[in-house]
N, CA and C atoms as a LAMMPS dump frame, in Angstrom:
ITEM: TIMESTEP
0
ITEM: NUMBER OF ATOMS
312
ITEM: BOX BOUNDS ff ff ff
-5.0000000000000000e+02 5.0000000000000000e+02
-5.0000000000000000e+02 5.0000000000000000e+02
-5.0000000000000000e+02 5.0000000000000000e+02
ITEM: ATOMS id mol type element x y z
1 1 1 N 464.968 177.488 198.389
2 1 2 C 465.313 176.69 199.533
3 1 3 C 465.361 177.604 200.749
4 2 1 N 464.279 177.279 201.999
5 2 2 C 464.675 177.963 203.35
6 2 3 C 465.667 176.84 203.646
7 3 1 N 466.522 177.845 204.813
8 3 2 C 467.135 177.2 205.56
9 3 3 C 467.339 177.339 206.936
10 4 1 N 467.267 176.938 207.662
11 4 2 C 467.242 177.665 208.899
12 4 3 C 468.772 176.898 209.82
13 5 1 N 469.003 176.861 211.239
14 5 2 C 470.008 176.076 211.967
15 5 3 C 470.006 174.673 211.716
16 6 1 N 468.636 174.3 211.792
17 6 2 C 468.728 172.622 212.122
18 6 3 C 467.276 172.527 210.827
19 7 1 N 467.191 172.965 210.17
20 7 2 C 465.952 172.886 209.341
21 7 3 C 466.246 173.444 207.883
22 8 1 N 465.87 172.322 206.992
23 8 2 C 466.294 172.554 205.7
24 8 3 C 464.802 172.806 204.836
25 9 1 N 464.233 173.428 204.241
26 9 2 C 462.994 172.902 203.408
27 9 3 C 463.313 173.203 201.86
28 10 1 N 462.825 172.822 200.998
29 10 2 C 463.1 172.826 199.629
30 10 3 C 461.495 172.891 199.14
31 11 1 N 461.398 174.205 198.571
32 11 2 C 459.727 174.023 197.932
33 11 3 C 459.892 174.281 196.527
34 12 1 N 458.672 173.165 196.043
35 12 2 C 458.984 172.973 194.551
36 12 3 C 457.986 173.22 194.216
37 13 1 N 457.312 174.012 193.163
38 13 2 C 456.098 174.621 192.539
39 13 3 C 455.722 173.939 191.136
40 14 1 N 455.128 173.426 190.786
41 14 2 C 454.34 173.069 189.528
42 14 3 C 453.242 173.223 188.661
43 15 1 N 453.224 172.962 188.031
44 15 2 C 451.622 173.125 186.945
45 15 3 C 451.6 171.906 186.014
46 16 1 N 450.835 170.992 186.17
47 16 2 C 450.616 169.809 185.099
48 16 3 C 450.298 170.202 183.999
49 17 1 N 450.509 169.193 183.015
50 17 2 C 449.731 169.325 181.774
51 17 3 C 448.21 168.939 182.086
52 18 1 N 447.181 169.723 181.44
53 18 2 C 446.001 169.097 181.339
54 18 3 C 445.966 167.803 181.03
55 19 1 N 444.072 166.975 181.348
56 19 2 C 444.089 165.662 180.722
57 19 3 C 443.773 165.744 179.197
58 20 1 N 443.921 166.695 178.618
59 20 2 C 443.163 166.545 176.702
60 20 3 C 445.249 166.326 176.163
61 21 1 N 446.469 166.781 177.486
62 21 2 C 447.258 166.496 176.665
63 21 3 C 448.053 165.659 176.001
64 22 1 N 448.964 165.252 175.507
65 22 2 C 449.903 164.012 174.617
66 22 3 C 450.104 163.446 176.528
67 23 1 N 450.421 162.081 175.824
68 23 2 C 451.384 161.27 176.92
69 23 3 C 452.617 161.413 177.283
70 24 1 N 453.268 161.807 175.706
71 24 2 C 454.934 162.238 175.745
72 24 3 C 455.332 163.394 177.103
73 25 1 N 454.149 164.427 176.45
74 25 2 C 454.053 165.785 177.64
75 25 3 C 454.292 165.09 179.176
76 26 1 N 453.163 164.631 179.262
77 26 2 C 452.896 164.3 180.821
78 26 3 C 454.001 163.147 181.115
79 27 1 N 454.69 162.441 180.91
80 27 2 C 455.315 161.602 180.892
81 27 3 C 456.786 162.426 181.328
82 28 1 N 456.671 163.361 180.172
83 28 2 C 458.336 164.35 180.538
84 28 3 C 458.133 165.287 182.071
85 29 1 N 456.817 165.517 182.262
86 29 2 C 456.639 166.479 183.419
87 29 3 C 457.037 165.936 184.488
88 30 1 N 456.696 164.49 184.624
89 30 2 C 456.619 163.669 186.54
90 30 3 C 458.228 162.853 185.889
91 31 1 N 459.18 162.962 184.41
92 31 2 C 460.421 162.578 185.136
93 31 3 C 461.546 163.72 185.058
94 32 1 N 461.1 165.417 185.222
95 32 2 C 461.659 165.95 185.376
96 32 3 C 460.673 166.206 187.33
97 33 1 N 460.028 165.879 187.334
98 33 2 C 459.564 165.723 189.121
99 33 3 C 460.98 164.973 189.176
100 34 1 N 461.371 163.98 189.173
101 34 2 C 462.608 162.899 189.309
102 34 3 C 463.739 163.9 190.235
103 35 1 N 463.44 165.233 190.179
104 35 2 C 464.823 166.045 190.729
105 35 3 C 464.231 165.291 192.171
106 36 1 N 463.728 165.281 192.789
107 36 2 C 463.428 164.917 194.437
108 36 3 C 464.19 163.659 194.881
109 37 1 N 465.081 162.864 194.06
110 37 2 C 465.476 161.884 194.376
111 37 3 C 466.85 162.348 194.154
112 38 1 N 467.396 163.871 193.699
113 38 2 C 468.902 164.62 194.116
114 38 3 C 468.525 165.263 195.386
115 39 1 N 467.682 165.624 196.027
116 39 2 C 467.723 166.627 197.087
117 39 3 C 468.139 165.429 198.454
118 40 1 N 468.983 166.309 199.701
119 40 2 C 469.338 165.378 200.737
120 40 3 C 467.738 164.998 201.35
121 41 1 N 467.904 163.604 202.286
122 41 2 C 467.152 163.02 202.33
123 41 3 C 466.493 163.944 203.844
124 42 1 N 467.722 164.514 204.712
125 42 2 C 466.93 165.026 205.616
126 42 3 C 466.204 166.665 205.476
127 43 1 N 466.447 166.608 204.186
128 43 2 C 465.638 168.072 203.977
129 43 3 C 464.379 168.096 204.184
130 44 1 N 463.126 168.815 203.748
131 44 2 C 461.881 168.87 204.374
132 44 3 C 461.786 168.935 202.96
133 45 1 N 460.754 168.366 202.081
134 45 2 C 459.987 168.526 200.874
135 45 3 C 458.638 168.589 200.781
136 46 1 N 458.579 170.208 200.005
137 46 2 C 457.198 170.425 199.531
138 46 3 C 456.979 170.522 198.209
139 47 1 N 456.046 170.189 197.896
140 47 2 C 455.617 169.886 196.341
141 47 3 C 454.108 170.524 196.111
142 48 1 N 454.332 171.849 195.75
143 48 2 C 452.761 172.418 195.679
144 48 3 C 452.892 172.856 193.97
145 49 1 N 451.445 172.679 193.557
146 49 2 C 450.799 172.76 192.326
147 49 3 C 449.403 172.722 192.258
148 50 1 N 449.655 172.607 190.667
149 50 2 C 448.304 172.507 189.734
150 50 3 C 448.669 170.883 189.494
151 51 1 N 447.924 169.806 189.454
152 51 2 C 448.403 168.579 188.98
153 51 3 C 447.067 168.39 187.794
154 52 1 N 446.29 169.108 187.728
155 52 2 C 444.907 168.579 187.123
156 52 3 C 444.364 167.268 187.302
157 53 1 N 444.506 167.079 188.432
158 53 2 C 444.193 165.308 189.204
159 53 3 C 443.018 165.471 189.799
160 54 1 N 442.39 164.655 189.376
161 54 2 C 440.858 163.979 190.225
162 54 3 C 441.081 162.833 190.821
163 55 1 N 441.184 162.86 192.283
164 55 2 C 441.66 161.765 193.085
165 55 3 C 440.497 161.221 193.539
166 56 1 N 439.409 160.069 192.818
167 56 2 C 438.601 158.91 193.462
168 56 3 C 438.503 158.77 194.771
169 57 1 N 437.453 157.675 194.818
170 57 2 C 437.42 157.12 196.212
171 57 3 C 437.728 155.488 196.554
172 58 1 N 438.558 155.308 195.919
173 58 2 C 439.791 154.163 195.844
174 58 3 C 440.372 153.676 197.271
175 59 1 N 439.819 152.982 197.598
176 59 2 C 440.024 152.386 198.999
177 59 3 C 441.638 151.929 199.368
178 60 1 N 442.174 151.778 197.992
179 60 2 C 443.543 151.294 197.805
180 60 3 C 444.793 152.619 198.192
181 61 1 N 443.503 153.848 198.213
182 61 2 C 444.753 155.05 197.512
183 61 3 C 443.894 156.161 199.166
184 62 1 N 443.449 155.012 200.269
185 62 2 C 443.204 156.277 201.642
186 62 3 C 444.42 156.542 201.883
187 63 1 N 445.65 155.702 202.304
188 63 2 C 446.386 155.933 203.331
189 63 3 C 447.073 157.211 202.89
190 64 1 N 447.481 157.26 201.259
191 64 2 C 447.996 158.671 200.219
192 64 3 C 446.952 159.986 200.535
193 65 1 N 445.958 159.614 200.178
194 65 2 C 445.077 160.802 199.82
195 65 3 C 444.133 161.079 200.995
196 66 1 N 444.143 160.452 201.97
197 66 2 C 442.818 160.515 202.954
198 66 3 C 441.31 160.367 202.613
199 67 1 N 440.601 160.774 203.288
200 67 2 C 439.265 161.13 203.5
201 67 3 C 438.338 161.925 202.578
202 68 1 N 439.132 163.124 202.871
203 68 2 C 437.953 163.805 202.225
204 68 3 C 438.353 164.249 200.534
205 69 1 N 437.214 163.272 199.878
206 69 2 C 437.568 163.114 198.169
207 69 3 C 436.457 163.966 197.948
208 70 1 N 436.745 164.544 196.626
209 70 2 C 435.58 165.349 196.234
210 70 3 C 434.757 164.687 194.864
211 71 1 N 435.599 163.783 194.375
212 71 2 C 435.306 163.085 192.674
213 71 3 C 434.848 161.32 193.799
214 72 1 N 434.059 160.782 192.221
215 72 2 C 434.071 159.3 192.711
216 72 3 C 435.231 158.667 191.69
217 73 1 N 435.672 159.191 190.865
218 73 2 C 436.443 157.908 190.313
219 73 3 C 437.752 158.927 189.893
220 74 1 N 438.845 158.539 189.902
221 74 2 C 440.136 158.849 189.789
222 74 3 C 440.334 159.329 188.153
223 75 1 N 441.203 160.54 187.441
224 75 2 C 441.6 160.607 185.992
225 75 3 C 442.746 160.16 186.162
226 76 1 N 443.265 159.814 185.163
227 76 2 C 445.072 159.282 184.536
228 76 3 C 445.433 160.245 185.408
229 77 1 N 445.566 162.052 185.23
230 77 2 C 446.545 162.253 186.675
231 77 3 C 446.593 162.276 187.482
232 78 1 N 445.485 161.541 188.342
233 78 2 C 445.205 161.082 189.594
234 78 3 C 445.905 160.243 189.539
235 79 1 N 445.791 159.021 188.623
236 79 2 C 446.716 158.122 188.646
237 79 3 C 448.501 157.687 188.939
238 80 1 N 448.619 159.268 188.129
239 80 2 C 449.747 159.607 188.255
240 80 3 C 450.494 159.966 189.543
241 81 1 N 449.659 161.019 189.457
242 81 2 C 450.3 161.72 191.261
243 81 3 C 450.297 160.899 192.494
244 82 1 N 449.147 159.713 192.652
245 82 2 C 449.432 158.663 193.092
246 82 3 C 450.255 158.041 193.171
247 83 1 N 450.444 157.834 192.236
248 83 2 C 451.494 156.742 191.721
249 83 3 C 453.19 156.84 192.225
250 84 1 N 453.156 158.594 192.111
251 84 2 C 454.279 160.047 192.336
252 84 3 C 454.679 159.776 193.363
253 85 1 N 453.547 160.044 194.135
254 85 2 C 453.296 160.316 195.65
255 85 3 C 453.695 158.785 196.554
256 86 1 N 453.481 157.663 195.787
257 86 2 C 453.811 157.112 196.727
258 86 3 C 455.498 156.483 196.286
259 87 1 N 455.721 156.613 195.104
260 87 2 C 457.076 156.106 195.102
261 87 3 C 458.101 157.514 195.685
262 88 1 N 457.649 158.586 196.213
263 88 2 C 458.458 159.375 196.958
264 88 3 C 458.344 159.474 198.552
265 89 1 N 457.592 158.606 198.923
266 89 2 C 456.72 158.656 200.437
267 89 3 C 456.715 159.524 200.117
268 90 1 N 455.572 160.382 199.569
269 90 2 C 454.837 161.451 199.941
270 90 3 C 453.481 161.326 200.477
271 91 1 N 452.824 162.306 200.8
272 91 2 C 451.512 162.361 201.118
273 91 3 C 450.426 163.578 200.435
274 92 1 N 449.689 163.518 199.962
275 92 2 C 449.07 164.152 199.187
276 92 3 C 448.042 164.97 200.404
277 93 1 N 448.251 166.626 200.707
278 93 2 C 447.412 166.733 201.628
279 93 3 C 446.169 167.774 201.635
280 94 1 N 445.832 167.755 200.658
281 94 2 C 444.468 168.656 200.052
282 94 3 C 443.489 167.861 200.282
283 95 1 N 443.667 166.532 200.504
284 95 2 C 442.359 165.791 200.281
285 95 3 C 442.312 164.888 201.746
286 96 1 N 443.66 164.891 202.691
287 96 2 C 443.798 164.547 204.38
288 96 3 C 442.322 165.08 204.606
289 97 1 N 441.837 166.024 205.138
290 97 2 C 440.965 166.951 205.846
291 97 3 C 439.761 167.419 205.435
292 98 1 N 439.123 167.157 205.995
293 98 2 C 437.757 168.293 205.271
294 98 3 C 437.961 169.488 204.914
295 99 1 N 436.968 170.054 204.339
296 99 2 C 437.171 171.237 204.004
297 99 3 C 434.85 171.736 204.291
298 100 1 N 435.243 173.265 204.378
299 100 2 C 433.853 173.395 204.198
300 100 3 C 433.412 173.556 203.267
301 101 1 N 432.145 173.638 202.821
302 101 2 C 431.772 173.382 201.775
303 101 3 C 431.595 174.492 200.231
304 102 1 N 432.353 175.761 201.254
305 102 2 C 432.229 176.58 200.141
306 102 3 C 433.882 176.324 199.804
307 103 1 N 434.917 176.094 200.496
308 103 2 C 435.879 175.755 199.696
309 103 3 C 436.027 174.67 198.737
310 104 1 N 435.135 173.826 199.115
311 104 2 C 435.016 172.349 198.04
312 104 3 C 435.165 173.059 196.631
């Protein structure tokens, strides 16, 4: 946790389970994510990882993920982190912005 006078941030680091793993796994990973709903509300939250998510081009899932997609169709932890992301108002921001093409 930084903290500063008037500025709180809380950064949280992760690594998903792959998609070849059990459901039980992945299932226990995003409701130990669940800590984000103890942290105060005016803190600043970051959530950086590995999610092993392929985020589609799901017209349903721009306002989360933006623009620039690199897959056409979404995996289960796309599904997920979606899913994550929006029951925390979050915003997913790897995929907001372009990127050039050697970072793709």
């Amino acid at each position: 946790m930084l903290k500063g006078r008037w500025l709180h941030i809380i950064v949280v680091i992760v690594h998903a389970a792959s998609e070849d793993k059990s459901e039980e796994l992945k299932d226990s990973f995003y409701e130990e994510l669940e800590v984000f709903d103890h942290f105060p509300k005016y803190y600043m939250k970051i959530l950086l990882g590995e999610f092993k998510a392929k985020l589609g081009k799901d017209d349903i899932f721009k306002p989360i993920i933006g623009q620039a997609i690199l897959h056409q169709d979404s995996n289960e932890n796309g599904f997920r982190l979606v899913n994550f992301a929006i029951s925390k108002y979050l915003v997913v921001k790897s995929t907001k912005f372009p990127h050039r093409n050697i970072h793709e």
